[in-house]
LUMVO-75332 format. One record per residue (C-alpha): x, y, z. Coordinates in nm, 4 decimals. Layout:
<sites>
site c1:X | c2:Y | c3:Z
...
</sites>
This chain:
<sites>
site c1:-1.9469 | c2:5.3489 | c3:-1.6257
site c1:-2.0682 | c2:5.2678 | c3:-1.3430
site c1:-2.4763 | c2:5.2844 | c3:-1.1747
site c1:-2.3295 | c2:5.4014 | c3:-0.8002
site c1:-2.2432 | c2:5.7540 | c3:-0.7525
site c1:-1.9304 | c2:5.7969 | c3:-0.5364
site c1:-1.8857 | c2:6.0981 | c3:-0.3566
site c1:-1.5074 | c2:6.1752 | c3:-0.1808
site c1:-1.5216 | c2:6.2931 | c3:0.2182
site c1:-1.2777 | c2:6.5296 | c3:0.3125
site c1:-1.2562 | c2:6.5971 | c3:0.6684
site c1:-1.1299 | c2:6.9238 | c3:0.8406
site c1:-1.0124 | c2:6.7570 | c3:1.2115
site c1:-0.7518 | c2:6.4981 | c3:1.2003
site c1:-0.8226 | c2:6.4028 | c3:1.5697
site c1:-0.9872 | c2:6.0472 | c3:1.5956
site c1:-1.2560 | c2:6.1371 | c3:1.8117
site c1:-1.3194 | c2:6.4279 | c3:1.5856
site c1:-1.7612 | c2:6.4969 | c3:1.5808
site c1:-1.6725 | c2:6.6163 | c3:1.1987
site c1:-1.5514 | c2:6.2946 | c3:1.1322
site c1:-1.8921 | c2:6.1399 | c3:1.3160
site c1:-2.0617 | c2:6.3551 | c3:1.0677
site c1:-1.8859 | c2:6.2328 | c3:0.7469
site c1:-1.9370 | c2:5.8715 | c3:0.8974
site c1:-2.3166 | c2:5.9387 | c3:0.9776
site c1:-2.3145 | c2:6.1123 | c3:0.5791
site c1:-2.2021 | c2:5.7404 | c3:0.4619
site c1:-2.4303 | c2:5.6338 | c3:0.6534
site c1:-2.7244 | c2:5.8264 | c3:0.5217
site c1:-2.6394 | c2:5.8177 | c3:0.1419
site c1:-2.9150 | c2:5.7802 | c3:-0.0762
site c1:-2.9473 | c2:5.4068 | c3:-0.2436
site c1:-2.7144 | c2:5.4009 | c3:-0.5631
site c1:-2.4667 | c2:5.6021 | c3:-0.4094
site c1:-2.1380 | c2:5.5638 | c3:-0.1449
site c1:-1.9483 | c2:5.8142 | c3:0.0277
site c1:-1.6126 | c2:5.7791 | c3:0.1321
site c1:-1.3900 | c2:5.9245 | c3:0.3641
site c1:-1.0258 | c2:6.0059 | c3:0.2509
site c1:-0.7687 | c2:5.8875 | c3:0.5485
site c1:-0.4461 | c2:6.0341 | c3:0.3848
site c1:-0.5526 | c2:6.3725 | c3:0.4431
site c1:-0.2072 | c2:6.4268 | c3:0.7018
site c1:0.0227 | c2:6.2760 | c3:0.4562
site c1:0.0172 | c2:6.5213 | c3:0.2195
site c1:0.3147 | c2:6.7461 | c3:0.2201
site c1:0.2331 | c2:7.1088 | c3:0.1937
site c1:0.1650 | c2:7.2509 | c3:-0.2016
site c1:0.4661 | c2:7.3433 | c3:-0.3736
site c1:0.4813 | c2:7.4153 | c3:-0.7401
site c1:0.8592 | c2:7.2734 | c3:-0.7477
site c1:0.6817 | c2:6.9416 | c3:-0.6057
site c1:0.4372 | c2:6.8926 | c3:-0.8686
site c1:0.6665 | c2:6.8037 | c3:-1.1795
site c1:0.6634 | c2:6.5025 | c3:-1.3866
site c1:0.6557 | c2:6.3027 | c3:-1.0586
site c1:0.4215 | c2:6.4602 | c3:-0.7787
site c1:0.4471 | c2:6.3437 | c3:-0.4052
site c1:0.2571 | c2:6.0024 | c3:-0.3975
site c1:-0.0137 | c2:6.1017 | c3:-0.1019
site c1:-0.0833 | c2:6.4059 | c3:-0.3221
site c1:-0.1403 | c2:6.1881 | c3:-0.6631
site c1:-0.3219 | c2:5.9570 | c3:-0.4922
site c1:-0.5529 | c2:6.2095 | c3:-0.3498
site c1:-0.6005 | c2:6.3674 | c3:-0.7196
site c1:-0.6842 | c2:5.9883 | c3:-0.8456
site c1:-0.9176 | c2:5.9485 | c3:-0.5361
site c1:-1.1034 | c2:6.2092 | c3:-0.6324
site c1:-1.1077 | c2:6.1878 | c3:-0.9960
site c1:-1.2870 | c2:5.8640 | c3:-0.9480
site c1:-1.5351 | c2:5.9774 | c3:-0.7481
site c1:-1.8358 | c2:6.2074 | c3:-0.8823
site c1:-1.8571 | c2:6.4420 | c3:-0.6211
site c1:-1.6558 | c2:6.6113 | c3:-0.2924
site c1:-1.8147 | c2:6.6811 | c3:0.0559
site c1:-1.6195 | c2:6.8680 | c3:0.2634
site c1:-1.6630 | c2:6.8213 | c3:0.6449
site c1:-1.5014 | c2:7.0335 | c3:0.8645
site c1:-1.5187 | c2:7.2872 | c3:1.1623
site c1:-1.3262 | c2:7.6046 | c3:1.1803
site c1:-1.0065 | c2:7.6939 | c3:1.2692
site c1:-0.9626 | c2:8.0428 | c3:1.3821
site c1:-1.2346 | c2:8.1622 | c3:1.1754
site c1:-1.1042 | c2:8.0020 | c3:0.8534
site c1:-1.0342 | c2:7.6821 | c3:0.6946
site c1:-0.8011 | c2:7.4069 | c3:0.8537
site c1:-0.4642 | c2:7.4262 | c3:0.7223
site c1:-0.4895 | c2:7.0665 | c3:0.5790
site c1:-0.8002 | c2:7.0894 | c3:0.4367
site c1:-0.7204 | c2:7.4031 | c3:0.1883
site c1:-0.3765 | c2:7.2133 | c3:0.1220
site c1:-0.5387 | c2:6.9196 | c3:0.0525
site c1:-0.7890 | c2:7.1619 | c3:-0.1979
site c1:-0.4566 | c2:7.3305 | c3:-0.3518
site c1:-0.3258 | c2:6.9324 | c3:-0.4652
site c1:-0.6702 | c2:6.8811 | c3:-0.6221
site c1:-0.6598 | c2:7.2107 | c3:-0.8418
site c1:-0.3726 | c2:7.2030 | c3:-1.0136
site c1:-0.2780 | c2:7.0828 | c3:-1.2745
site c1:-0.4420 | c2:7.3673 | c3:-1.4498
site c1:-0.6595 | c2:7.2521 | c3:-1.7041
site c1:-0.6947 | c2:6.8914 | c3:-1.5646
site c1:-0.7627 | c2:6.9392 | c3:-1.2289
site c1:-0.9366 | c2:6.5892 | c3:-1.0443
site c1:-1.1548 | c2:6.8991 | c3:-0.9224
site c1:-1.2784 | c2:7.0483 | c3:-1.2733
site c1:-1.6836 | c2:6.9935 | c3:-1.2655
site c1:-1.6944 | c2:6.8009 | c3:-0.9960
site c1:-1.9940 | c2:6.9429 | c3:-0.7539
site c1:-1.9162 | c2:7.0109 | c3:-0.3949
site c1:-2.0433 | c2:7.0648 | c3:-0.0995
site c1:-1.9229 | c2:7.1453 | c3:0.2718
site c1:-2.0840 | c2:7.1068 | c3:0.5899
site c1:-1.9659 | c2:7.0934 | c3:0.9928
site c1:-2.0100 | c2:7.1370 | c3:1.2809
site c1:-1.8158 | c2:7.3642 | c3:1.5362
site c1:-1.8412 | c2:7.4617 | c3:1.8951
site c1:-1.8802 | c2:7.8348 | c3:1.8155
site c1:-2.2067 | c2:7.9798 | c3:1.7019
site c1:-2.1247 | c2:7.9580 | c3:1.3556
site c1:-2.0981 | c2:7.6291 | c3:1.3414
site c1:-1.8186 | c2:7.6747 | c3:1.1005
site c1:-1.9674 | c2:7.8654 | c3:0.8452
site c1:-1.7065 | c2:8.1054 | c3:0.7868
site c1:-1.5003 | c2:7.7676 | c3:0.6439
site c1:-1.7424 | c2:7.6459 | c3:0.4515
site c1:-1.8037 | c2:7.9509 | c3:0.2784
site c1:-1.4062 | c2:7.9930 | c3:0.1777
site c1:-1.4296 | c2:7.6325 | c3:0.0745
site c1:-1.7290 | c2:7.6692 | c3:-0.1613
site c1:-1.5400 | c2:8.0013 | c3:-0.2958
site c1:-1.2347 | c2:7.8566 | c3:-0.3502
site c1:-1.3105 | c2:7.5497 | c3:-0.4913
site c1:-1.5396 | c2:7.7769 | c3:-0.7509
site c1:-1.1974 | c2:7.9343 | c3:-0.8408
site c1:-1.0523 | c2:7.5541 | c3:-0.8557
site c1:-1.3137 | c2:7.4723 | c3:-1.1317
site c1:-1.5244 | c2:7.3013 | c3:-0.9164
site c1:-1.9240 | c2:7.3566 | c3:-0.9175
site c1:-1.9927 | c2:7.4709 | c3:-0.5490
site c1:-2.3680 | c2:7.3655 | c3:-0.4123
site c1:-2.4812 | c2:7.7145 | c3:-0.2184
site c1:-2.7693 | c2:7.6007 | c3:-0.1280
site c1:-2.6152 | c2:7.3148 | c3:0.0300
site c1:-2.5277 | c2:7.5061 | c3:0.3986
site c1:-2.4893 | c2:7.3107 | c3:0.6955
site c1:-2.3217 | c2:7.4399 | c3:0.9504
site c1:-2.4172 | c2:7.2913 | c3:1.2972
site c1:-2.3289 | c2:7.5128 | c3:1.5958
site c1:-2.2197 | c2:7.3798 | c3:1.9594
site c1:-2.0642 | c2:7.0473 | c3:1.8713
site c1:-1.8901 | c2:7.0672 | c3:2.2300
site c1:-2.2264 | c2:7.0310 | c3:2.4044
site c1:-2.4656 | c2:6.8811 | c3:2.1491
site c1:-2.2249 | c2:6.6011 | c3:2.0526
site c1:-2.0600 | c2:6.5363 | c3:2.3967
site c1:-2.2709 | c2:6.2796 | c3:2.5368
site c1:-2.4108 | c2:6.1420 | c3:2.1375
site c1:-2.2829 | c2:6.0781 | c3:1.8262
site c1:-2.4153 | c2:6.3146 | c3:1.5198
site c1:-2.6232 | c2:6.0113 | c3:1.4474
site c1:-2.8642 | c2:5.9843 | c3:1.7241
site c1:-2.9744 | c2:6.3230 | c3:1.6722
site c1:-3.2654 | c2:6.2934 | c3:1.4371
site c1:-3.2596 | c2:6.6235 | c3:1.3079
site c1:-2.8916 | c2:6.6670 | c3:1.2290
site c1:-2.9445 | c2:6.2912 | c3:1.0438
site c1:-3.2171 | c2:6.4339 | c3:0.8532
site c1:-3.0673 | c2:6.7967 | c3:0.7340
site c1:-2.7141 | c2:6.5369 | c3:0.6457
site c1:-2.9250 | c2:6.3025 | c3:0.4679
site c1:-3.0862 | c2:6.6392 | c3:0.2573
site c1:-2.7343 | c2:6.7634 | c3:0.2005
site c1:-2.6047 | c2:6.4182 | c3:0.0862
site c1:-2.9002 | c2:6.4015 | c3:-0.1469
site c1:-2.8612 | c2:6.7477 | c3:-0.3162
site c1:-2.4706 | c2:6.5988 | c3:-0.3919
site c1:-2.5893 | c2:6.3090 | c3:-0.5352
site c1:-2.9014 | c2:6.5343 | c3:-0.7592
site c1:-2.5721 | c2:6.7352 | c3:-0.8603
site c1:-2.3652 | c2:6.4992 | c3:-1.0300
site c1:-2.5073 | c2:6.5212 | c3:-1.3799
site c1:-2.6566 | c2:6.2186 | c3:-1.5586
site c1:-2.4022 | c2:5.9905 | c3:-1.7781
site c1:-2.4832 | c2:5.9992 | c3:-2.1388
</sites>
């Protein structure tokens, strides 16, 4: 067993230039010591869920997701909204990581989901689905973990996430709580 806790980034905007993915880099960035957070890349390679897929021999971005996030101790979801809901990819990628039922990479897992978006919600609206349907998944949702940064197209235009002292700070906290989540090995 190892001393570092790992927690798995998912994040909601494939573009490169994405500010969610600045976040998730500036939330590896601020993880407390003894823990690491990585960011998943093969987020676009998974093909959409489909029961008849996932037999004896599941698509191999989709098992290698699940086996990504079984070895970590914890999921962060970053991600911004997409017409007032979750980004198709994102729930897709959530769908691979409940199933199979009873063994689910997801099952006890704490999670957490933050973002920013341009709107005044800052994507709230996806973060709460997320934290509700990975509670039906079988993971342990953190609701009092809520970060949801409104106007990413003007606060993060001109800086990265990271320069902003107060968005590093309220990261940092919700980083933390993950990491105070994952309970204690034995």
């Amino acid at each position: 067993m190892s001393d570092t806790t790992t927690i798995l980034a998912l994040v909601g905007s494939l573009r490169a230039g994405s500010t969610n993915r600045k976040l998730a880099e500036l939330a590896a960035e601020v993880a407390p010591d003894g823990a690491t957070l990585e960011i998943y890349e093969g987020l676009r390679d998974i093909p959409f869920y489909d029961e008849d897929l996932d037999g004896d021999t599941p698509p191999a971005a989709a098992t290698a997701l699940r086996e990504a996030l079984a070895a970590a101790d914890a999921l962060l979801f970053v991600t911004p909204v997409y017409n007032g809901g979750v980004p198709a990819h994102v729930k897709n990628a959530l769908d691979w990581l409940s199933r199979p039922n009873g063994a689910a990479a997801i099952s006890e897992k704490p999670v957490a989901a933050i973002g920013t978006a341009w709107g005044e919600s800052g994507g709230s609206f996806a973060h709460d689905s997320l934290r509700t349907s990975a509670q039906i998944a079988g993971g342990q949702p953190l609701g009092d973990v809520q970060l949801s940064l409104p106007g990413s197209l003007g606060r993060f235009t001109d800086q990265h996430p990271r320069e902003d002292s107060e968005v590093r700070e309220q990261v940092a906290a919700a980083v933390a709580a993950l990491v105070a989540a994952v309970p204690v090995a034995a």
